[in-house]
C-alpha positions in Angstrom: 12.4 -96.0 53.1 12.1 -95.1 49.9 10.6 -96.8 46.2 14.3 -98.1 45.8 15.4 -101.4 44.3 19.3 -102.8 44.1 19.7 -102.6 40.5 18.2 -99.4 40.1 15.8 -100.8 37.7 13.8 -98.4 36.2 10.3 -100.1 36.0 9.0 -102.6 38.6 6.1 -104.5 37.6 3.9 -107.0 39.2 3.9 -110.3 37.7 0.2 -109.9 37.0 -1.0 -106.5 37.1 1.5 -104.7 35.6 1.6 -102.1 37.7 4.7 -99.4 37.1 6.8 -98.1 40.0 9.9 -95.7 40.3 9.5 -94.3 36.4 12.3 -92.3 35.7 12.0 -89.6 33.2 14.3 -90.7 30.9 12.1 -93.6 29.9 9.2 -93.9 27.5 6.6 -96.8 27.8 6.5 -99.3 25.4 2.9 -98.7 23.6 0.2 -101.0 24.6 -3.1 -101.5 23.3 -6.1 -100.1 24.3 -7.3 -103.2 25.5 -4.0 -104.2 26.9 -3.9 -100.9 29.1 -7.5 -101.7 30.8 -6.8 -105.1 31.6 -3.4 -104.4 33.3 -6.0 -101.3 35.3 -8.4 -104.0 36.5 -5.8 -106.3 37.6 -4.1 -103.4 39.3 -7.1 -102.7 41.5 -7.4 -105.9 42.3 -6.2 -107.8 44.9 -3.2 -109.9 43.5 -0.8 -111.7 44.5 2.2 -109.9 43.7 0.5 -107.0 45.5 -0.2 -109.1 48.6 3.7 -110.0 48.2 4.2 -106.4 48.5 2.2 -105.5 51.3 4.0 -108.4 53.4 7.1 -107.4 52.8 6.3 -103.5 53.9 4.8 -105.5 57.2 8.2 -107.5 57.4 9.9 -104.3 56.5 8.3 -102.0 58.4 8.3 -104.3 61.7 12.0 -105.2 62.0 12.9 -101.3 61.4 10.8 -100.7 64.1 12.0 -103.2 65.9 15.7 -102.9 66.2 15.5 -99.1 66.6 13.4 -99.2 69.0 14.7 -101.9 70.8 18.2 -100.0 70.8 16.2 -97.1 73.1 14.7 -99.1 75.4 17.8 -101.1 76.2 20.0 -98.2 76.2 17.2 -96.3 78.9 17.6 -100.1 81.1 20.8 -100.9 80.8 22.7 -97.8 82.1 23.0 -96.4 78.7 25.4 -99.5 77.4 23.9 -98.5 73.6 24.7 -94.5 74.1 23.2 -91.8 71.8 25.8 -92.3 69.1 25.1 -96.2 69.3 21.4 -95.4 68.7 22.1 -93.5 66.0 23.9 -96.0 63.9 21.2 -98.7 64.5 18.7 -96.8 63.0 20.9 -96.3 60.0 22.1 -99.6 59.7 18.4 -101.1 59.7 17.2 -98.8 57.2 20.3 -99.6 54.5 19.6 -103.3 55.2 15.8 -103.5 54.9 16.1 -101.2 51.8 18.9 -103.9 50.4 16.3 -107.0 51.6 12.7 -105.9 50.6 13.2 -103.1 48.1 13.3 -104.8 44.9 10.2 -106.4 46.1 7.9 -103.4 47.6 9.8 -100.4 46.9 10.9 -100.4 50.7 8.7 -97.5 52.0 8.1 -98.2 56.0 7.0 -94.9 55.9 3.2 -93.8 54.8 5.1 -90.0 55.0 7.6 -91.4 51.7 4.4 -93.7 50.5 2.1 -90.2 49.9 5.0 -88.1 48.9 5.6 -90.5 46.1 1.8 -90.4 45.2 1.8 -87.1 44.8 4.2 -87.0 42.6 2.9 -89.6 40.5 5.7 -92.1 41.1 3.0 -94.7 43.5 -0.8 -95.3 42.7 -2.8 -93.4 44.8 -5.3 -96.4 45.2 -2.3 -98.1 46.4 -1.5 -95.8 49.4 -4.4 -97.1 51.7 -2.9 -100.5 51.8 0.7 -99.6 52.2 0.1 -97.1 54.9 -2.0 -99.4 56.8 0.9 -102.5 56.1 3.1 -99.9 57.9 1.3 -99.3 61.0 1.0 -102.8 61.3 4.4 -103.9 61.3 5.1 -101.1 63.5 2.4 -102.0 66.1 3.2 -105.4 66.0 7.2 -104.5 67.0 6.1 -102.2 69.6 4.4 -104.9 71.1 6.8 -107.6 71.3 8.8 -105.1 72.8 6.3 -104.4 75.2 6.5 -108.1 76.1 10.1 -108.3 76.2 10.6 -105.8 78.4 9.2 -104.4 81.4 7.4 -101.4 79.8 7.8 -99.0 82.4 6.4 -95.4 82.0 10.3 -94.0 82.0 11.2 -96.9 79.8 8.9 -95.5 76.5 10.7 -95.3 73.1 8.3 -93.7 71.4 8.5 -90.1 70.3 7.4 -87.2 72.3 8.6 -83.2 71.8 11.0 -82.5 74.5 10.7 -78.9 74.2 7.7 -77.1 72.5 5.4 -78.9 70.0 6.7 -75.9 67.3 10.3 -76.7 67.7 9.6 -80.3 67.3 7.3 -79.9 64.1 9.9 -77.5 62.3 13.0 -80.2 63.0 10.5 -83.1 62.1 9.6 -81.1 58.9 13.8 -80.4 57.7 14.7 -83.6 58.8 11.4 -85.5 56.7 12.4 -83.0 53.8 16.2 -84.1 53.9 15.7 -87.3 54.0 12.4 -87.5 50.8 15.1 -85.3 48.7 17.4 -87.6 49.1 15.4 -91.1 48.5 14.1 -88.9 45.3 17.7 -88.4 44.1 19.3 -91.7 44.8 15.8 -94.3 44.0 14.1 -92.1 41.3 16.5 -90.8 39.2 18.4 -92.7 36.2 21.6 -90.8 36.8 22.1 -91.7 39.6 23.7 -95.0 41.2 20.6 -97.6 42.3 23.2 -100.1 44.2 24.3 -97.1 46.9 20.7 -95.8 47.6 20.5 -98.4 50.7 23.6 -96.9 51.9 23.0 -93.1 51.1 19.4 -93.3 52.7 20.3 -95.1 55.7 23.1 -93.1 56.5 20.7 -90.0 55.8 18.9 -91.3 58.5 21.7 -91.9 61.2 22.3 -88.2 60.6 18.8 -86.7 61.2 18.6 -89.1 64.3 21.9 -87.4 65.3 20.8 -84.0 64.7 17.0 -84.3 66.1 16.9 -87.1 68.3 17.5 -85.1 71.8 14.6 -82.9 70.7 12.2 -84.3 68.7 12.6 -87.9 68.9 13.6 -88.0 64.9 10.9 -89.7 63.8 10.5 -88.6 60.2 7.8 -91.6 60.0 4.4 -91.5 61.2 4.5 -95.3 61.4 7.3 -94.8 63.9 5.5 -92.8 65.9 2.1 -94.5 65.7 3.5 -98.1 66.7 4.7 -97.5 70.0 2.3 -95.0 71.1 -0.9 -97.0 70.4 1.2 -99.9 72.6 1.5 -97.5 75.6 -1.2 -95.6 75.1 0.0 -92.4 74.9 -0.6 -89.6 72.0 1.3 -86.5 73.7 2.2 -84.5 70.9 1.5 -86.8 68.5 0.0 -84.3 65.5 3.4 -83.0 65.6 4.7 -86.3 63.8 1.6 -86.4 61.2 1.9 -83.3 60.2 5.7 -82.4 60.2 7.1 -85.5 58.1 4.2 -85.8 55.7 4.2 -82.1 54.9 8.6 -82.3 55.1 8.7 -85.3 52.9 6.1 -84.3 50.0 8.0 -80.8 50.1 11.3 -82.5 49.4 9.9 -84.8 46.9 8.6 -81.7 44.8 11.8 -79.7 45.7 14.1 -82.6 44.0 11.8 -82.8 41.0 12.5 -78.9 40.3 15.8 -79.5 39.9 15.6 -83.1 38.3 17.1 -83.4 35.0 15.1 -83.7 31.7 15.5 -83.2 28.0 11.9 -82.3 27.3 10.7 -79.4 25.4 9.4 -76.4 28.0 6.2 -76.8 26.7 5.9 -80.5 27.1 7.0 -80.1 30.7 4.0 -77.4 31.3 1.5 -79.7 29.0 0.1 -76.1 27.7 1.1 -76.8 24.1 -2.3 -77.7 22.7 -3.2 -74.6 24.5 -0.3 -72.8 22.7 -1.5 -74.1 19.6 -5.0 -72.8 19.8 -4.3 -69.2 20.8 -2.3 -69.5 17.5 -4.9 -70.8 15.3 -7.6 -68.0 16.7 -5.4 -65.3 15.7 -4.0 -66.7 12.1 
């Protein structure tokens, strides 16, 4: 669910592109030449192998989050509610800790496009990347939905996807707290370099297991358009379903930015604002 890696390493590269994830700011870049930096650009654009690896392990990822959560609703609503609520809860926590554990040294372990463009925008992810990953995502949650679909009856009263059960507002406020909860902590645990990398599996997922606690009765706590998306395109139905594009991706890029103005760093003011060239000039006009 979030760029996060076992180790807590602080660069991940492909093996041909060189392609930097999950920077932390206490790091500096070994120089490079100028040639050096636009070969490792081209081969990041490109389609490569290690990013192919990547994308199939967010499919892989993505798909058996989807599908053990989801699979926990639909045989708790026919089954006489064997799972329970609390059961449901812990499921989707446990998944997320051991995806994150399986596939994060290798992708980052997003399964969210919400966490994918909140990292962008924070220049932790490429932005060219973000196409690909989100669309990795929906597959691997489509792809779950429907083998549930064919594993189980797929009645109407038997849909684990997420709809509002009270109004669409009160459903896009808790989708929004929960997203941001969640994004400001993946930022603190997975991004940065105090803090532990071998416990972010475990902090995240159990971040999780509490937003599904707190939100699930109402809004479905889906913090993951992916989530959403999946089981709805299965059962064709899209009742409310702006709520959960808007709410997480708006919720998770707010808690990204919100961890990053609090987020450590020993660097001058003025290097932080990148004004002091500016600085400089004003200086020089009035010597």
């Amino acid at each position: 669910m979030g760029e996060i890696s076992g180790t807590n390493a602080n660069y991940e590269k492909s093996m041909e592109g060189g392609v930097v994830l999950n920077v932390k700011d206490s790091e500096v870049p070994v120089p490079q030449e100028v040639g050096d930096q636009k070969t490792n650009e081209d081969k990041g654009c490109s389609l490569s192998v290690p990013f192919l690896q990547k994308l199939i392990a967010e499919v892989f990822g993505t798909y058996f989050l989807i599908f053990a959560g989801c699979a926990s609703v639909i045989v708790n609503l026919s089954k006489d509610k064997v799972v329970t609520f609390p059961g449901i809860c812990v499921v989707w926590g446990l998944v997320v800790m051991v995806m994150v554990y399986s596939v994060g040294h290798i992708s980052g372990a997003h399964f969210n496009p919400a966490v994918t463009i909140a990292f962008a925008t924070c220049r932790r992810f490429p932005w060219k990347q973000v196409p690909a990953y989100v669309v990795a995502q929906v597959l691997g949650s489509t792809l779950a939905s429907g083998t549930l679909r064919l594993l189980f009856d797929g009645k109407p009263e038997h849909f684990f996807g997420t709809i509002p059960a009270g109004s669409n507002l009160q459903s896009l406020v808790l989708e929004f707290i929960i997203s941001f909860y969640l994004m400001f902590v993946i930022s603190g645990v997975a991004t940065d370099n105090r803090a532990i990398g071998e416990l972010a599996g475990l902090a995240v997922g159990a971040t999780v297991l509490l937003n599904v606690l707190i939100a699930g009765p109402i809004s479905g706590a889906s913090m993951n358009p992916a989530r959403t998306l999946g089981p709805a395109f299965i059962a064709n139905r899209f009742e409310g379903i702006w709520v959960y594009m808007v709410g997480p991706i708006c919720g998770t890029v707010s808690g990204a930015w919100a961890y990053n103005i609090i987020r450590f760093t020993n660097k001058p003011l003025r290097e932080i604002t990148r004004s002091g060239s500016f600085l400089k000039s004003l200086n020089f006009t009035k010597n």
